[in-house]
C-alpha positions in Angstrom: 100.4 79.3 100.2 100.6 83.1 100.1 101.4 85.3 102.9 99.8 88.8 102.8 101.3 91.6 105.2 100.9 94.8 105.9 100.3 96.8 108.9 97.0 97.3 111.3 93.9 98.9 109.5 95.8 99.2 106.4 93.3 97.7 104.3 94.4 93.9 104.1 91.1 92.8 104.1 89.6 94.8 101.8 92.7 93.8 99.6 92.0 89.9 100.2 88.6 90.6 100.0 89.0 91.9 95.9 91.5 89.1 95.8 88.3 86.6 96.4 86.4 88.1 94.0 88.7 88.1 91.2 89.2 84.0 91.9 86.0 83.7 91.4 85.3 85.4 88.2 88.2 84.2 86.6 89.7 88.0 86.4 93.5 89.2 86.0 93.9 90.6 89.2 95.4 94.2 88.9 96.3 93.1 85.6 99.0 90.8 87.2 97.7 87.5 88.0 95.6 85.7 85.9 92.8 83.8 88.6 91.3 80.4 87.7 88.5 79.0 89.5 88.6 75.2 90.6 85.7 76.0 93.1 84.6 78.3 95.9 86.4 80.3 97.8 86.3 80.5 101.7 87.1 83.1 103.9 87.4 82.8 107.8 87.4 86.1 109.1 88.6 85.9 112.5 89.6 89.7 112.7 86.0 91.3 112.6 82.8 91.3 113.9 80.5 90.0 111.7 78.3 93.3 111.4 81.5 95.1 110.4 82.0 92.7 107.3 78.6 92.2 106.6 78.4 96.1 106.0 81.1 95.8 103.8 80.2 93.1 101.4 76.5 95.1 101.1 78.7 97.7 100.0 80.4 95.3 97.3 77.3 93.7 96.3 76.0 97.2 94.4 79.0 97.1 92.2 78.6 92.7 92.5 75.4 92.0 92.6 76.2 88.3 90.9 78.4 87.7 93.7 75.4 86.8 95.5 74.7 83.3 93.1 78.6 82.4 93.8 80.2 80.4 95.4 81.9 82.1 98.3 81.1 81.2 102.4 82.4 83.6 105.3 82.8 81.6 108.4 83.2 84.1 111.6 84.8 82.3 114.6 84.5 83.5 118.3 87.2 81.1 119.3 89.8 79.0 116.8 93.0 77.4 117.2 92.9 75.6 114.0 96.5 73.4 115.8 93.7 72.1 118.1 90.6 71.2 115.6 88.7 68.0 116.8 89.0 65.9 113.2 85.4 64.2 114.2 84.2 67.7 115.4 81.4 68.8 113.8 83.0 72.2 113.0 85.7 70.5 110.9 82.9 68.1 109.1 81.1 71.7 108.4 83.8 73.5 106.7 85.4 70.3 104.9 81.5 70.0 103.2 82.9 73.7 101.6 85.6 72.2 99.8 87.0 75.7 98.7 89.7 75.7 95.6 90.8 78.9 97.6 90.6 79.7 101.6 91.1 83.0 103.3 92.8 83.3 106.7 92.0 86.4 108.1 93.9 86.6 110.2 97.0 84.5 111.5 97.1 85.9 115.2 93.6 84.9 115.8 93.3 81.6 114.5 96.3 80.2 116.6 96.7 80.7 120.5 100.6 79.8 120.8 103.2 82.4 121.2 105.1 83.1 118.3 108.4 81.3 118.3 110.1 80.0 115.3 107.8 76.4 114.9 104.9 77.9 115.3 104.5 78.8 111.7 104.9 75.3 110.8 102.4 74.3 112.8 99.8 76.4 112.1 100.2 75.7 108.0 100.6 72.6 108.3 97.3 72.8 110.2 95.4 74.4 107.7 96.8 72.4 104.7 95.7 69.4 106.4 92.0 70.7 106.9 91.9 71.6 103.2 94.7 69.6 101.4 93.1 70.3 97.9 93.2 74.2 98.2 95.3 77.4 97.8 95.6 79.5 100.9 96.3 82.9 101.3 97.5 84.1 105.1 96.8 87.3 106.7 99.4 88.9 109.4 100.0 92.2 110.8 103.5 94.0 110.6 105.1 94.4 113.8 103.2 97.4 115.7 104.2 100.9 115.4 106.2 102.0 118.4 107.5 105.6 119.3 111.3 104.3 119.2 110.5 103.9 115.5 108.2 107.0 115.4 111.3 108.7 116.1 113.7 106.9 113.8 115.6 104.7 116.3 114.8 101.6 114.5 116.2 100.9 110.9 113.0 100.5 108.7 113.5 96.8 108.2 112.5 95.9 111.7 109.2 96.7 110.1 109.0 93.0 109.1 109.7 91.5 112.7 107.3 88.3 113.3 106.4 88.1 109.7 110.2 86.1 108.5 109.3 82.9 110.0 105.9 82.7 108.4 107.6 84.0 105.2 110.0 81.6 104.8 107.3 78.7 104.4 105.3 80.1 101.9 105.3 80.4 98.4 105.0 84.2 98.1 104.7 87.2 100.2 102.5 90.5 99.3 103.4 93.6 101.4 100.9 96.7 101.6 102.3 100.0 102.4 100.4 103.4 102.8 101.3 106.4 101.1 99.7 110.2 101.2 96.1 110.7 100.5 94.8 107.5 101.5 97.1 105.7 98.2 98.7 102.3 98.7 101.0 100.2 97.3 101.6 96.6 96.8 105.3 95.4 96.7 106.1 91.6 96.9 108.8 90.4 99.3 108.9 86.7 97.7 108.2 85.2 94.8 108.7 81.8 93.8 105.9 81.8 91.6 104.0 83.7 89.2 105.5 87.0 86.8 107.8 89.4 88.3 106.0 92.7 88.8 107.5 95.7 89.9 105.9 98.1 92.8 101.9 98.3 92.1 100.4 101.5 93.0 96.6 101.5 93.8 93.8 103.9 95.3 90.4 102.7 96.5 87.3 102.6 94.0 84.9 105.8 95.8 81.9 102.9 95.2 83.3 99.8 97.3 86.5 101.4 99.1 88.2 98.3 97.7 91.7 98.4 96.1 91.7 99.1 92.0 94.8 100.2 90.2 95.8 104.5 90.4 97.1 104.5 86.6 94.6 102.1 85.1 95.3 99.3 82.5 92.2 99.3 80.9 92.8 99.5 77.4 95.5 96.3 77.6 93.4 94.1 79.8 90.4 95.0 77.0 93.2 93.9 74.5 94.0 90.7 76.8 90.1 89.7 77.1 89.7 89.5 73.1 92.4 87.8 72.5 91.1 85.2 74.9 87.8 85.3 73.8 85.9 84.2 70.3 84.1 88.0 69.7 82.3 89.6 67.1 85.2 92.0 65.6 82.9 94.9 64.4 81.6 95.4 67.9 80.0 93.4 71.0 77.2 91.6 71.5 75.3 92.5 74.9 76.7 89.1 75.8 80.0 89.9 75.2 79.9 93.0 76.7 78.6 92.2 80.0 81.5 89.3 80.1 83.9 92.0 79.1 82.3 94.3 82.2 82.6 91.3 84.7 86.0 90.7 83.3 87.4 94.8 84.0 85.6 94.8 87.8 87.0 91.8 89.1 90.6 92.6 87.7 90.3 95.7 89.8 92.2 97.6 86.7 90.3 100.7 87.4 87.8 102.3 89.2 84.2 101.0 88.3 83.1 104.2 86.4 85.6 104.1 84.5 85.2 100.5 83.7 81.8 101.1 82.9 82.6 103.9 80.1 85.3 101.7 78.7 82.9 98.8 78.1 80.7 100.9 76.7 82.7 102.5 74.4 84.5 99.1 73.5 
């Protein structure tokens, strides 16, 4: 499992959100991490209202509008602690019929109704790996909240972690999103036992879908990347090819869609 981080309204889900649909088109997310799809991909969103991420996936679907044929399923629950899930229920026969290669936990606070002491963690993953023992899951949690005595510099900037060690320690790897000036992000990891070493990863939001794409674009390497993994006409793409190639640059989320767009058509 991976646990993402970052603090309230950040952008976390937006970020998990273009995580999902790279998985499912098989893209190098921000030219990092090459996805592979085993299946669908499920996200329980337990943070919003449906309305709220509704609006945003309409948004999405402009850029996306094959996402619609694939396989991903939102699940919005009033109530879940998933410690507590009836295995007869019909709720866990529902989402078990899913059988996602990838599920979303959006986020850990709201699927769980202990307080957080050091087992709880334990508790709650093992939970969820036993619901869907086949599939990758990727954890949402909020930073500790912003307080005045840190406002004011009274507490050392690595209590910003507090509450998010425990859950840390039994994961695989840990994403961290920070805020910068002007809206700009970036994405550091705080554990990695898997997966290529990358250094800080700065990123802006695409003006079209709000979601996360890289600020100094990689789209002349990852263009590089998908020929040398694809069998394509050298003296120029077919329409075939070039819609892949399209697909390919918007779910790696290497650079804004207009720019993706000129690329391909210039490729």
């Amino acid at each position: 499992g991976m646990l993402f981080h970052g603090k309230r309204g950040i952008g976390k889900t937006l970020l998990a959100f273009s995580l999902a649909v790279s998985v499912l088109n098989e893209g190098r997310f921000l030219g990092s991490w090459q996805a592979r799809k085993r299946g669908g991909v499920l996200y329980v969103q337990a943070d919003l209202p449906p309305v709220m991420q509704q609006g945003r996936v309409k948004r999405v679907m402009k850029q996306f509008p094959w996402l619609r044929d694939q396989d991903l399923t939102f699940y919005f629950p009033a109530y879940l602690d998933i410690t507590r899930l009836d295995e007869e229920g019909e709720l866990v026969g529902v989402l078990q019929e899913i059988d996602p290669s990838l599920v979303i936990w959006d986020v850990l606070r709201r699927i769980h109704h202990m307080r957080e002491e050091v087992h709880v963690p334990a508790m709650v993953y093992g939970a969820t790996r036993y619901l869907f023992p086949n599939a990758a899951h990727f954890y949402i949690h909020h930073d500790k909240k912003w307080t005045k005595d840190r406002a004011d510099g009274v507490l050392d900037p690595s209590e910003d972690f507090s509450g998010v060690g425990p859950w840390l320690d039994l994961v695989v790897s840990g994403w961290h999103l920070e805020e910068g000036a002007k809206g700009q992000h970036s994405l550091t990891t705080t554990k990695n036992n898997c997966g290529p070493e990358t250094t800080k990863i700065l990123l802006k939001r695409d003006p079209e879908t709000l979601l996360p794409v890289l600020r100094l674009p990689k789209i002349h390497e990852e263009i590089q990347y998908w020929r040398m993994t694809h069998e394509c006409n050298p003296r120029g793409l077919r329409k075939s090819e070039r819609e892949g190639l399209r697909r390919y640059l918007l779910s790696s989320f290497v650079g804004t869609a207009t720019t993706v767009e000129r690329m391909v058509r210039e490729a």
